[in-house]
mmCIF file as Biopython writes it, N, C-alpha, C and O atoms, coordinates in Angstrom:
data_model
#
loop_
_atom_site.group_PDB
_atom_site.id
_atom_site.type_symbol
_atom_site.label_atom_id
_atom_site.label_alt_id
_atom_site.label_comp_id
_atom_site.label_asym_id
_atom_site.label_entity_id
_atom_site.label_seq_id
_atom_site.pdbx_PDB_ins_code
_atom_site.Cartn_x
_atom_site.Cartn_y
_atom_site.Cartn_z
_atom_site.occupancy
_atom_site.B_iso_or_equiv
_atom_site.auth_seq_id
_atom_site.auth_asym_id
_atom_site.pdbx_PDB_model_num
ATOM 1   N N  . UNK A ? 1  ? 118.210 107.928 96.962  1.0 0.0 1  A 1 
ATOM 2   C CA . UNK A ? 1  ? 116.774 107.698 96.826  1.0 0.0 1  A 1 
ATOM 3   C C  . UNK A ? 1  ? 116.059 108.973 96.382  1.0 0.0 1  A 1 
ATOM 4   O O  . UNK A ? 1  ? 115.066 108.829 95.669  1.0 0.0 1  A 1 
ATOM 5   N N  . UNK A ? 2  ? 116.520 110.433 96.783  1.0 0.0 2  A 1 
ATOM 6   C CA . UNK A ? 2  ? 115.681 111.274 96.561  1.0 0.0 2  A 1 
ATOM 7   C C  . UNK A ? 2  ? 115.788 111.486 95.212  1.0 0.0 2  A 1 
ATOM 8   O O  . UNK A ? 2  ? 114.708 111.549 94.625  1.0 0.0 2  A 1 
ATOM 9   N N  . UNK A ? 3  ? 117.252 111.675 94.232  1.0 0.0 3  A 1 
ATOM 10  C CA . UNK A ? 3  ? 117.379 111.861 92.893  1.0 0.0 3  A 1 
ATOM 11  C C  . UNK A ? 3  ? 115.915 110.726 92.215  1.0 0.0 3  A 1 
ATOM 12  O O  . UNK A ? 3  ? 115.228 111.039 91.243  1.0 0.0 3  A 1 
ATOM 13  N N  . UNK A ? 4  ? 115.727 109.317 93.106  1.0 0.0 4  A 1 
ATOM 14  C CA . UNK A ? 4  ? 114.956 108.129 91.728  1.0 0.0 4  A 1 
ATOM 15  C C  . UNK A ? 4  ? 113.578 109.274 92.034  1.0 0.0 4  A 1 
ATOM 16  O O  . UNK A ? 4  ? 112.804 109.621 91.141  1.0 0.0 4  A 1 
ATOM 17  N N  . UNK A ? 5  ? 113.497 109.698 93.340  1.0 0.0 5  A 1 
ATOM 18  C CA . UNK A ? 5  ? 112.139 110.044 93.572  1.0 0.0 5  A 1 
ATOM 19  C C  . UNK A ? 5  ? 111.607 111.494 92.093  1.0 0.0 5  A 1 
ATOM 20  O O  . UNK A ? 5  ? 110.584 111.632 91.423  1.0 0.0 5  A 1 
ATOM 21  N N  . UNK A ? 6  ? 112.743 112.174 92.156  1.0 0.0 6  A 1 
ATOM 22  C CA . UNK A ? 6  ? 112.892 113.440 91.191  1.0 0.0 6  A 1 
ATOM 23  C C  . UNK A ? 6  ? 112.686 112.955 89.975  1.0 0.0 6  A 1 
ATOM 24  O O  . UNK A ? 6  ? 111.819 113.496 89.289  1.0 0.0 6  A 1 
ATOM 25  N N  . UNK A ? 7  ? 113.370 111.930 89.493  1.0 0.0 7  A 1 
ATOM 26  C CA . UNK A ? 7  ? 113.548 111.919 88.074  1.0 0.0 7  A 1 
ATOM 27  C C  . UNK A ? 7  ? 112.236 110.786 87.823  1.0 0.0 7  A 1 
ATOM 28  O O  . UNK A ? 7  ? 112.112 110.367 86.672  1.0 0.0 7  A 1 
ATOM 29  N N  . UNK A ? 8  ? 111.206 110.259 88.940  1.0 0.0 8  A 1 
ATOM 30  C CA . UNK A ? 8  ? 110.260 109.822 88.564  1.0 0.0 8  A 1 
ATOM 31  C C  . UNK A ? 8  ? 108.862 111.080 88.386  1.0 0.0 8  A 1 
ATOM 32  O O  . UNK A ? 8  ? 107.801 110.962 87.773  1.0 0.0 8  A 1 
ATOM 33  N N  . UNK A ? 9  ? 109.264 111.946 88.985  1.0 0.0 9  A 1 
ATOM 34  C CA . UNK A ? 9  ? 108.253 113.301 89.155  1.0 0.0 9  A 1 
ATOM 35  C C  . UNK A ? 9  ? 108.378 113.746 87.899  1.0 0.0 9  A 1 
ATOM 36  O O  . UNK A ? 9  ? 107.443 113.736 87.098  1.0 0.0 9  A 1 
ATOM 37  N N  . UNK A ? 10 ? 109.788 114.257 87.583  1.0 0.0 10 A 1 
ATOM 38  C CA . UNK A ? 10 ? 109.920 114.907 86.020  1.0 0.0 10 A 1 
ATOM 39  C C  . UNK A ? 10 ? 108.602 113.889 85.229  1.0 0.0 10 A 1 
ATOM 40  O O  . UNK A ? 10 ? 107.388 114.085 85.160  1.0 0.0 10 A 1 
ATOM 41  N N  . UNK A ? 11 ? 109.413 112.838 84.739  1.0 0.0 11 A 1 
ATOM 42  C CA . UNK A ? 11 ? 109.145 111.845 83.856  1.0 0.0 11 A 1 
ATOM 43  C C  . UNK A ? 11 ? 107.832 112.211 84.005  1.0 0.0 11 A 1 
ATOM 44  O O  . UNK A ? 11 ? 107.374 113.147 83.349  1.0 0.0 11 A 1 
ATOM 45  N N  . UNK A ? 12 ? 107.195 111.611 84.760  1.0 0.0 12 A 1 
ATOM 46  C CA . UNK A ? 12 ? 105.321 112.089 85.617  1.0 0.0 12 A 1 
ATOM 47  C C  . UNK A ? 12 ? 104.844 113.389 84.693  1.0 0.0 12 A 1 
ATOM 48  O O  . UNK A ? 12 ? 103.879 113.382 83.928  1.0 0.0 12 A 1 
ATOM 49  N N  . UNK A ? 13 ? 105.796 114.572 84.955  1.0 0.0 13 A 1 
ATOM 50  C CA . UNK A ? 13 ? 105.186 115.509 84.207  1.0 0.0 13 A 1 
ATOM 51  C C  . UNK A ? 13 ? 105.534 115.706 83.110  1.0 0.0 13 A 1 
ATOM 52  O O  . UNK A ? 13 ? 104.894 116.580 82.525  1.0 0.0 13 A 1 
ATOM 53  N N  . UNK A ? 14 ? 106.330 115.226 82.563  1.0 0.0 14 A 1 
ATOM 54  C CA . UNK A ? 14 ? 106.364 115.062 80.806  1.0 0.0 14 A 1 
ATOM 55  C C  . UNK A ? 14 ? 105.510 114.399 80.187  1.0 0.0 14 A 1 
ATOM 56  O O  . UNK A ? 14 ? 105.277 114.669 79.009  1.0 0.0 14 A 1 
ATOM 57  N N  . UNK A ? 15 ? 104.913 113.482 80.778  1.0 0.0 15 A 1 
ATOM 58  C CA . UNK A ? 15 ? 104.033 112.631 80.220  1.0 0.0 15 A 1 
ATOM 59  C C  . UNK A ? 15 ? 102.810 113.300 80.465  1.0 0.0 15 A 1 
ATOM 60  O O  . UNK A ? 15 ? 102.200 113.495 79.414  1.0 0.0 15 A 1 
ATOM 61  N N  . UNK A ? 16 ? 102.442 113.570 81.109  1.0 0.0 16 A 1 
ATOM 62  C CA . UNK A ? 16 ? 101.243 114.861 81.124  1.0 0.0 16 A 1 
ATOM 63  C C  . UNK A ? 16 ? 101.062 115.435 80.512  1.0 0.0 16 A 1 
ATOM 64  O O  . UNK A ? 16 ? 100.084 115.536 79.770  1.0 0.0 16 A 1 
ATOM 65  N N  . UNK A ? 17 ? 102.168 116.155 80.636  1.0 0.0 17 A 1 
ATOM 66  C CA . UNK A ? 17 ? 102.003 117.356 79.524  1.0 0.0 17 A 1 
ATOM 67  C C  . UNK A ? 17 ? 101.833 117.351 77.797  1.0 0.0 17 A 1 
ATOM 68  O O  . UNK A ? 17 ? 101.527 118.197 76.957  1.0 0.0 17 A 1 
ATOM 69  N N  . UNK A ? 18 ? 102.224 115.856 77.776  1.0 0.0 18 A 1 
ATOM 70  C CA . UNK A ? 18 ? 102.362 115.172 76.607  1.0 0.0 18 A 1 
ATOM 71  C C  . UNK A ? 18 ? 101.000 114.664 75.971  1.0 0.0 18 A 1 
ATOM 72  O O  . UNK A ? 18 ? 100.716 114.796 74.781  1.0 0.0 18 A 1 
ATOM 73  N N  . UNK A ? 19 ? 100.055 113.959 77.099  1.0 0.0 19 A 1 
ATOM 74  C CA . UNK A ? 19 ? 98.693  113.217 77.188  1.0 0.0 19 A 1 
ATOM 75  C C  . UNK A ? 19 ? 98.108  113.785 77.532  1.0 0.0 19 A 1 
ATOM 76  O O  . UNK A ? 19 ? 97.223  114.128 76.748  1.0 0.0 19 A 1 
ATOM 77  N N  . UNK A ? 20 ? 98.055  114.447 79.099  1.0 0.0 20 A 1 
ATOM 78  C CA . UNK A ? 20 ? 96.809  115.031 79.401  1.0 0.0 20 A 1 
ATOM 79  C C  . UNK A ? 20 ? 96.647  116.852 79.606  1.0 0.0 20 A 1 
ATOM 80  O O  . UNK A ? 20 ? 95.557  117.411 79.482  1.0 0.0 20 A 1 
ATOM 81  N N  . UNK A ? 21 ? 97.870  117.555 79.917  1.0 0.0 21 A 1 
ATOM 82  C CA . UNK A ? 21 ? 97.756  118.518 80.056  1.0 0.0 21 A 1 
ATOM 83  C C  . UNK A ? 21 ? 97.830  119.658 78.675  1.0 0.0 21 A 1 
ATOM 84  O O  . UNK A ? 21 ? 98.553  120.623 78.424  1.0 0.0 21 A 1 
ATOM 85  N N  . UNK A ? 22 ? 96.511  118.881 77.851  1.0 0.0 22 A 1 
ATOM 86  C CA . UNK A ? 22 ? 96.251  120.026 76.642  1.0 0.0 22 A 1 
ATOM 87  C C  . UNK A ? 22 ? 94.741  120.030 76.677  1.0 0.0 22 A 1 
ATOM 88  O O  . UNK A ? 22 ? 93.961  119.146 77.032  1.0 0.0 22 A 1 
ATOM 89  N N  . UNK A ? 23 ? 94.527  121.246 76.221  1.0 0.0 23 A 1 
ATOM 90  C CA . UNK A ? 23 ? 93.201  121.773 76.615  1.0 0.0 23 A 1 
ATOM 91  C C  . UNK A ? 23 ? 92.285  121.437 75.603  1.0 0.0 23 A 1 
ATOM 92  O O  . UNK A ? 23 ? 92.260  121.795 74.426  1.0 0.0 23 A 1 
ATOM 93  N N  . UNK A ? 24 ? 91.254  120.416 76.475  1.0 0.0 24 A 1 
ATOM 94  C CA . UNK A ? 24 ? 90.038  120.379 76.288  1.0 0.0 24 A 1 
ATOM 95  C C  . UNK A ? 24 ? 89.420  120.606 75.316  1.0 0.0 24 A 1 
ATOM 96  O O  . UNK A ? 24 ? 89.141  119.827 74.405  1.0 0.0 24 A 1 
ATOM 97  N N  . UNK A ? 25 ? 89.093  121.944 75.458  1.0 0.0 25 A 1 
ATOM 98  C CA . UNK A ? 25 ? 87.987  123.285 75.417  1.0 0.0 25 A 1 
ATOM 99  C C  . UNK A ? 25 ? 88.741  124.221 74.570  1.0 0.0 25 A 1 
ATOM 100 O O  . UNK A ? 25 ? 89.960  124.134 74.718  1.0 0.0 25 A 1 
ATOM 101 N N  . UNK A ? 26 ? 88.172  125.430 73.390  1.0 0.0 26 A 1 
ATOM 102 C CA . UNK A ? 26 ? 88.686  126.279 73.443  1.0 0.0 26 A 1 
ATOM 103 C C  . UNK A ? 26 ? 88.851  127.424 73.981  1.0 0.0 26 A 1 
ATOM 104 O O  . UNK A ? 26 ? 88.371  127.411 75.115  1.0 0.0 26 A 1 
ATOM 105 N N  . UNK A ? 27 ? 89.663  129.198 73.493  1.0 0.0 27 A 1 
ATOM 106 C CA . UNK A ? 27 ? 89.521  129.593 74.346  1.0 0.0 27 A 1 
ATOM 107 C C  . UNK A ? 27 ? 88.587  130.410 74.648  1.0 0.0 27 A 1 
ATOM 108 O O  . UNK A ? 27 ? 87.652  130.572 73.864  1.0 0.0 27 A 1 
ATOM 109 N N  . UNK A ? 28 ? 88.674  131.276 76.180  1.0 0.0 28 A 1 
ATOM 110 C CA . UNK A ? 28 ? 87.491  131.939 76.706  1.0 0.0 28 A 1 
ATOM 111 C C  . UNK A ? 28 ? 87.106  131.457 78.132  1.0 0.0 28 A 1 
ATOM 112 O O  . UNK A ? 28 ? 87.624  130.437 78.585  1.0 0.0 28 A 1 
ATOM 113 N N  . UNK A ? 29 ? 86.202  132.180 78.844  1.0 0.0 29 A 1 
ATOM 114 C CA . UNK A ? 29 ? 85.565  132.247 79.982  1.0 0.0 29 A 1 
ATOM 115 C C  . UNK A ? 29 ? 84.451  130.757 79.714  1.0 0.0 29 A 1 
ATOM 116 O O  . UNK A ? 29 ? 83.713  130.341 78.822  1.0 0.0 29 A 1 
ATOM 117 N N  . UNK A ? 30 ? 84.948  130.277 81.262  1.0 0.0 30 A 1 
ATOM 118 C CA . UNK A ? 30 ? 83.960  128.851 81.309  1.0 0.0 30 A 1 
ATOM 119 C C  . UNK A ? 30 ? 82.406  129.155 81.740  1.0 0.0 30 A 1 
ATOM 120 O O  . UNK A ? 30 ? 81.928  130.288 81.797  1.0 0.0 30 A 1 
ATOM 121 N N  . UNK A ? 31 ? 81.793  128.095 81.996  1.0 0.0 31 A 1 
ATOM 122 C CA . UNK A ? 31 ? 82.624  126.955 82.508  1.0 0.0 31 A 1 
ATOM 123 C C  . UNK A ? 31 ? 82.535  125.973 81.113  1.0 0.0 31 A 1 
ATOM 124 O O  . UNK A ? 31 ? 81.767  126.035 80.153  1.0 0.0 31 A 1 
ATOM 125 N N  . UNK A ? 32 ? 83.930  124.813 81.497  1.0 0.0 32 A 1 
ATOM 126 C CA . UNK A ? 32 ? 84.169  124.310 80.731  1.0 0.0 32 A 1 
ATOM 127 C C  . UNK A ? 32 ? 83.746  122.839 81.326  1.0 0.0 32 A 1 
ATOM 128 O O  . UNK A ? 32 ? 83.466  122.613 82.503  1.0 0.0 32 A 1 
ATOM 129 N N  . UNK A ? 33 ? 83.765  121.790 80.138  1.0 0.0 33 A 1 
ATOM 130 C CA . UNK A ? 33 ? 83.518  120.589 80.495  1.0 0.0 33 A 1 
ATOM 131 C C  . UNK A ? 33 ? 84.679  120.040 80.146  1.0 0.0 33 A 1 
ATOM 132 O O  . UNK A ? 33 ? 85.309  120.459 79.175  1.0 0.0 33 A 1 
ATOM 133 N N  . UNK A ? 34 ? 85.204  118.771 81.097  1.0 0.0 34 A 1 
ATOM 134 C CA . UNK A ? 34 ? 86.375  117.480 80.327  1.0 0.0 34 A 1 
ATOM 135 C C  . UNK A ? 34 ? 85.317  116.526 79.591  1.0 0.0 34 A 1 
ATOM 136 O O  . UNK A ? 34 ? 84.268  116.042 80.016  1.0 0.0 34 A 1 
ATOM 137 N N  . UNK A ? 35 ? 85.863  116.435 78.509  1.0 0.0 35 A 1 
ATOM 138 C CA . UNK A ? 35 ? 85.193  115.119 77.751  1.0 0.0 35 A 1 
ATOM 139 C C  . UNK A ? 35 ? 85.547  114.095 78.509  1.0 0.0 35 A 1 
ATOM 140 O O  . UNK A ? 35 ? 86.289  114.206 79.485  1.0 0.0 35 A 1 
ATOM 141 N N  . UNK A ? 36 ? 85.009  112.966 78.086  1.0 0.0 36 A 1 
ATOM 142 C CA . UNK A ? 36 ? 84.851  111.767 78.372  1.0 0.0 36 A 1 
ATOM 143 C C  . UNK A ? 36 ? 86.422  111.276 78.104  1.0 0.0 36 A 1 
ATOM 144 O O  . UNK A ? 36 ? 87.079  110.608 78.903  1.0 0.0 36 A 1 
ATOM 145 N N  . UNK A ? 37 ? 86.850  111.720 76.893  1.0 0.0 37 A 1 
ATOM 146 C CA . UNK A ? 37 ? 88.499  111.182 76.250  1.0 0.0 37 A 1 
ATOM 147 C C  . UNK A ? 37 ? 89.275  111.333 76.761  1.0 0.0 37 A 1 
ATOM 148 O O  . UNK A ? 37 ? 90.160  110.482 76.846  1.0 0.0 37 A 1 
ATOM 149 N N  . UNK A ? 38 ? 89.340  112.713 77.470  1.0 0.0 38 A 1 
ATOM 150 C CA . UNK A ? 38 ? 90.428  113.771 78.198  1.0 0.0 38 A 1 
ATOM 151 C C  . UNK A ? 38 ? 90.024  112.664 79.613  1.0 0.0 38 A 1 
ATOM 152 O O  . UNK A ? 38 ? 90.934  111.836 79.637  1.0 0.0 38 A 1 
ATOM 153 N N  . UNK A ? 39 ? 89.464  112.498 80.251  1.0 0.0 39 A 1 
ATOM 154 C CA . UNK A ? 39 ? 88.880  111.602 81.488  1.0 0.0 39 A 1 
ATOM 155 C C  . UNK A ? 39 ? 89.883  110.541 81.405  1.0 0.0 39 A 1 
ATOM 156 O O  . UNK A ? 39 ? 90.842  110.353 82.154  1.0 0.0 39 A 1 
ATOM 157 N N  . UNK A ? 40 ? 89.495  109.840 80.324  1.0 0.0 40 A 1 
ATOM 158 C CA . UNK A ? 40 ? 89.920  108.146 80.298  1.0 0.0 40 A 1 
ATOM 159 C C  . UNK A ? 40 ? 91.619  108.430 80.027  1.0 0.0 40 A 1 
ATOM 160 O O  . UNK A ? 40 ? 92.471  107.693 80.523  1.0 0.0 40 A 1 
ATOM 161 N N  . UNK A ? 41 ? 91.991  109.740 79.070  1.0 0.0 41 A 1 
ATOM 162 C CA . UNK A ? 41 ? 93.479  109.540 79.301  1.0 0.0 41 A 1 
ATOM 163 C C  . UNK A ? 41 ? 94.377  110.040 80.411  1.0 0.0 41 A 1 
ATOM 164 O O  . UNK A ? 41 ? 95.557  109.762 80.624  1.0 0.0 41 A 1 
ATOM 165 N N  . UNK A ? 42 ? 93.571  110.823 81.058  1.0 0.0 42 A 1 
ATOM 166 C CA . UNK A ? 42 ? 94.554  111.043 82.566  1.0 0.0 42 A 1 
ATOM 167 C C  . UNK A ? 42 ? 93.766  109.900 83.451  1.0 0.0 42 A 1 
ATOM 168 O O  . UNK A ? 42 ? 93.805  110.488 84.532  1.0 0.0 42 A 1 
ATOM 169 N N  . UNK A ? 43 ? 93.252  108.981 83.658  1.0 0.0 43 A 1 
ATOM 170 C CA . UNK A ? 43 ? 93.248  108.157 84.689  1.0 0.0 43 A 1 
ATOM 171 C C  . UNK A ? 43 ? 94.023  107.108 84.409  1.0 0.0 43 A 1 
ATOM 172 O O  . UNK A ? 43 ? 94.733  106.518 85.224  1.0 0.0 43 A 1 
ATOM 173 N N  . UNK A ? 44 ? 93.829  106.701 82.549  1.0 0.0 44 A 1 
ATOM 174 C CA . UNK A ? 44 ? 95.454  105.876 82.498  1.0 0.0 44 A 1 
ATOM 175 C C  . UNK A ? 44 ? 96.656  105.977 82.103  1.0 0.0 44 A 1 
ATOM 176 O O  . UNK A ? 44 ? 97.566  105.158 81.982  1.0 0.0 44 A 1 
ATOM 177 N N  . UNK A ? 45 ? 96.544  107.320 81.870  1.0 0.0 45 A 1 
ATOM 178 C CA . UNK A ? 45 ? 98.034  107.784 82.665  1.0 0.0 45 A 1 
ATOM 179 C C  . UNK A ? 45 ? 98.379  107.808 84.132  1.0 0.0 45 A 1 
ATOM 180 O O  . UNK A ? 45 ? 99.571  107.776 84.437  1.0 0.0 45 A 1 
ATOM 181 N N  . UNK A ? 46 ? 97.269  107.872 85.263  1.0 0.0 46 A 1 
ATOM 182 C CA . UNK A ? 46 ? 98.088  107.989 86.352  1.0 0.0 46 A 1 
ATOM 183 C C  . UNK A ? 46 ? 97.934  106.524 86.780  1.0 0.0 46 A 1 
ATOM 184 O O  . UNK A ? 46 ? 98.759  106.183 87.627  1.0 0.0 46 A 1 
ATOM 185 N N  . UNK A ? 47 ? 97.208  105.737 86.453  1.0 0.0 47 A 1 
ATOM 186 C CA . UNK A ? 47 ? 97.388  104.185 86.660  1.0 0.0 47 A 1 
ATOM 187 C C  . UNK A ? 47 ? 98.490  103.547 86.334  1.0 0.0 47 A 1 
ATOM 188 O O  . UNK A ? 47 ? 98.858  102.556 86.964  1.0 0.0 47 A 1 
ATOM 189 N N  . UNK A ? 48 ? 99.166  104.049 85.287  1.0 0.0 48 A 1 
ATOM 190 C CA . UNK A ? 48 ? 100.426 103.828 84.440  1.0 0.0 48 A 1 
ATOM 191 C C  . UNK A ? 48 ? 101.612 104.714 85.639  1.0 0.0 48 A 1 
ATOM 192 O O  . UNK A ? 48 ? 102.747 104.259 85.774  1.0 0.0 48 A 1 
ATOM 193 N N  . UNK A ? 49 ? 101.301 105.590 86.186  1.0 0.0 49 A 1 
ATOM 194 C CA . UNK A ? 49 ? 102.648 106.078 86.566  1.0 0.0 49 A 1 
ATOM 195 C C  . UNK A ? 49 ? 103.246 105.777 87.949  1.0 0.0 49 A 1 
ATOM 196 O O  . UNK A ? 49 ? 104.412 105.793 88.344  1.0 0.0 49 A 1 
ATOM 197 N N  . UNK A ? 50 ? 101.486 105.352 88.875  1.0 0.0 50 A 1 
ATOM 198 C CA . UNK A ? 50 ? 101.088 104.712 89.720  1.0 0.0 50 A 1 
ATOM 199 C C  . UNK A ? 50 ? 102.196 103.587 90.014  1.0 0.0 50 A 1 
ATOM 200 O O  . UNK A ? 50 ? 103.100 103.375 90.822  1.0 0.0 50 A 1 
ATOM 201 N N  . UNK A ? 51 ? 101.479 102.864 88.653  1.0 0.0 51 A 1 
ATOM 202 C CA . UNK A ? 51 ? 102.035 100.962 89.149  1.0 0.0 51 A 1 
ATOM 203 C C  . UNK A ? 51 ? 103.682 101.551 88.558  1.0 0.0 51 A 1 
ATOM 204 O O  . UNK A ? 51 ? 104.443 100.590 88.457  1.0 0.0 51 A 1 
ATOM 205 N N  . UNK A ? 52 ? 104.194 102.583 88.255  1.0 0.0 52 A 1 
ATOM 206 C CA . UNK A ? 52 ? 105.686 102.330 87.554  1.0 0.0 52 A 1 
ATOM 207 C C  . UNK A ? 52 ? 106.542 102.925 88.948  1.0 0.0 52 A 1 
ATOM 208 O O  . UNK A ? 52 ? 107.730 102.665 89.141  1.0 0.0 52 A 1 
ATOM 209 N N  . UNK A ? 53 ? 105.642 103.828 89.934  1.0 0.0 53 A 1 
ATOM 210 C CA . UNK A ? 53 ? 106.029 104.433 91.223  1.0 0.0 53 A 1 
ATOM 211 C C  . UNK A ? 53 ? 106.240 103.306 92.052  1.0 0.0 53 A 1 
ATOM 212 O O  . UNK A ? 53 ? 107.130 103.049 92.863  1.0 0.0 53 A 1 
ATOM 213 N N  . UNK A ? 54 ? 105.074 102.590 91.619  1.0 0.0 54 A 1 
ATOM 214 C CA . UNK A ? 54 ? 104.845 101.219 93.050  1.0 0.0 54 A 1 
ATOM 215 C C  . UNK A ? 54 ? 106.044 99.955  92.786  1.0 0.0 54 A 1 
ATOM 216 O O  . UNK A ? 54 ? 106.495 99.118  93.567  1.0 0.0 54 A 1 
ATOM 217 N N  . UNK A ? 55 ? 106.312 100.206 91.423  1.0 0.0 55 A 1 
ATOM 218 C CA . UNK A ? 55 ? 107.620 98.946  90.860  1.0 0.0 55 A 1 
ATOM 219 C C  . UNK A ? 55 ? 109.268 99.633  91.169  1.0 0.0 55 A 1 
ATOM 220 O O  . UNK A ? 55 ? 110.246 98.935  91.438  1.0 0.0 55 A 1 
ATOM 221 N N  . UNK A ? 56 ? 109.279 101.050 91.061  1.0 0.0 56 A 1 
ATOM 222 C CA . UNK A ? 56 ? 110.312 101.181 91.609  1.0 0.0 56 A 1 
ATOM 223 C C  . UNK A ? 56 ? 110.571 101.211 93.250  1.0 0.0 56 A 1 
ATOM 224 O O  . UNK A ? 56 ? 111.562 100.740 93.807  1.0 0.0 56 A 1 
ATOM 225 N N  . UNK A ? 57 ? 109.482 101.856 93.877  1.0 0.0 57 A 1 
ATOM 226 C CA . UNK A ? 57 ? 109.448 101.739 95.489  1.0 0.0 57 A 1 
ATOM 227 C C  . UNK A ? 57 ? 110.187 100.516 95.866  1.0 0.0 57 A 1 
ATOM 228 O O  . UNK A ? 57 ? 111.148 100.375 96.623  1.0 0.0 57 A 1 
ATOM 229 N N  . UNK A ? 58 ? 109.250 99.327  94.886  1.0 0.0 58 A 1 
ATOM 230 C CA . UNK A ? 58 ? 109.732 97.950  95.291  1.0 0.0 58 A 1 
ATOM 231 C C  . UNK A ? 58 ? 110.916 98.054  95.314  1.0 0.0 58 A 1 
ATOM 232 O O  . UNK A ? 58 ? 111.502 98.079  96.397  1.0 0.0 58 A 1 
ATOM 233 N N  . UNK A ? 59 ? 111.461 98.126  94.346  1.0 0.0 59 A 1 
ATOM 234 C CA . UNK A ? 59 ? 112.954 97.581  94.369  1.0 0.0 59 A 1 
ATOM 235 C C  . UNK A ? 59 ? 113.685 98.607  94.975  1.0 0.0 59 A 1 
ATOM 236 O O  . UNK A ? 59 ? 114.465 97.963  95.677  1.0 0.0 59 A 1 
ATOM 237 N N  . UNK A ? 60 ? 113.952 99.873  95.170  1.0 0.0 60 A 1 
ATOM 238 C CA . UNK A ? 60 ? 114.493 100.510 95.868  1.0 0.0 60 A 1 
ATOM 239 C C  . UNK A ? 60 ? 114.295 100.176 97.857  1.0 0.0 60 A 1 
ATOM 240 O O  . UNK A ? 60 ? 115.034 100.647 98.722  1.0 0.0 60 A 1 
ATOM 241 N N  . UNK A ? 61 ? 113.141 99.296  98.076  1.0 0.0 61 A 1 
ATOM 242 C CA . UNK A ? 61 ? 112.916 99.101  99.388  1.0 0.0 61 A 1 
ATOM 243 C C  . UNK A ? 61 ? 113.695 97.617  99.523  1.0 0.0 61 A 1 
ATOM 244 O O  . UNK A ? 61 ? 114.052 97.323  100.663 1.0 0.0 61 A 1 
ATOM 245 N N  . UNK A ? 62 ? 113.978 96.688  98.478  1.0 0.0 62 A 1 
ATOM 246 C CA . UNK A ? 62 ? 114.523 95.393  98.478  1.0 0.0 62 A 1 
ATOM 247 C C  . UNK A ? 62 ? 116.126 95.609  98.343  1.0 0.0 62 A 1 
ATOM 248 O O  . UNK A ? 62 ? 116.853 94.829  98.958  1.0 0.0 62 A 1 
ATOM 249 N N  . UNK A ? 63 ? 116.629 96.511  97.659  1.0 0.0 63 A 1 
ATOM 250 C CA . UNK A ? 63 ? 117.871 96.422  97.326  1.0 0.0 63 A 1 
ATOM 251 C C  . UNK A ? 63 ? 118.031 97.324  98.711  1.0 0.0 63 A 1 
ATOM 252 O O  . UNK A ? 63 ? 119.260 97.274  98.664  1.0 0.0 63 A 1 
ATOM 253 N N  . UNK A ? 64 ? 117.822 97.979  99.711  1.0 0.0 64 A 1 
ATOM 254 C CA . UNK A ? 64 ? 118.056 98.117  100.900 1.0 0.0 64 A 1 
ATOM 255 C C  . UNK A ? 64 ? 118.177 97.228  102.029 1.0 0.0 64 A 1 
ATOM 256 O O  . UNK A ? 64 ? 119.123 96.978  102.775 1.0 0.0 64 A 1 
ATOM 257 N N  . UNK A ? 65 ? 116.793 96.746  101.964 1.0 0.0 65 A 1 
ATOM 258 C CA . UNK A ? 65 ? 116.882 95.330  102.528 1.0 0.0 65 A 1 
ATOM 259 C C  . UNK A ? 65 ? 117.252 93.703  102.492 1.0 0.0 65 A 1 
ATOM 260 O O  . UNK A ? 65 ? 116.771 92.686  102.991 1.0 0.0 65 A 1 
ATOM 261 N N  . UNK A ? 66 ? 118.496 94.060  101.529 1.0 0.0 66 A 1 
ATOM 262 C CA . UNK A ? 66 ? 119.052 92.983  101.185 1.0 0.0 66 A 1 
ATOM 263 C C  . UNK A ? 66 ? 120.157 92.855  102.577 1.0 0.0 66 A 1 
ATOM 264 O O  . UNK A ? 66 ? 120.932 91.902  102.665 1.0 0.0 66 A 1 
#
């Protein structure tokens, strides 16, 4: 169980880093604002990684309790 838990974390942060973890703003001293775009794509990204956490839980809690 701990390896699905790992290789769902990686995955988690590849996709971040992919979608949401690029900057904004350019560079320099803030303060800075998130746009509105940068907003809407990390909340569905973590809605997305959310329900893919909550679909494996499932089945890793069923194929135990079989």
């Amino acid at each position: 169980m701990a390896g699905n838990i790992g290789i769902g974390i990686q995955e988690s942060f590849e996709a971040a880093k992919q979608t949401v973890y690029k900057t904004p703003i350019g560079i320099g001293e803030g303060p800075f604002m998130l746009t509105q775009s940068y907003k809407t794509k990390a909340r569905t990204l973590a809605e997305q990684r959310v329900a893919l956490a909550g679909a494996r839980l499932a089945k890793i809690l069923n194929d135990e309790l079989k």
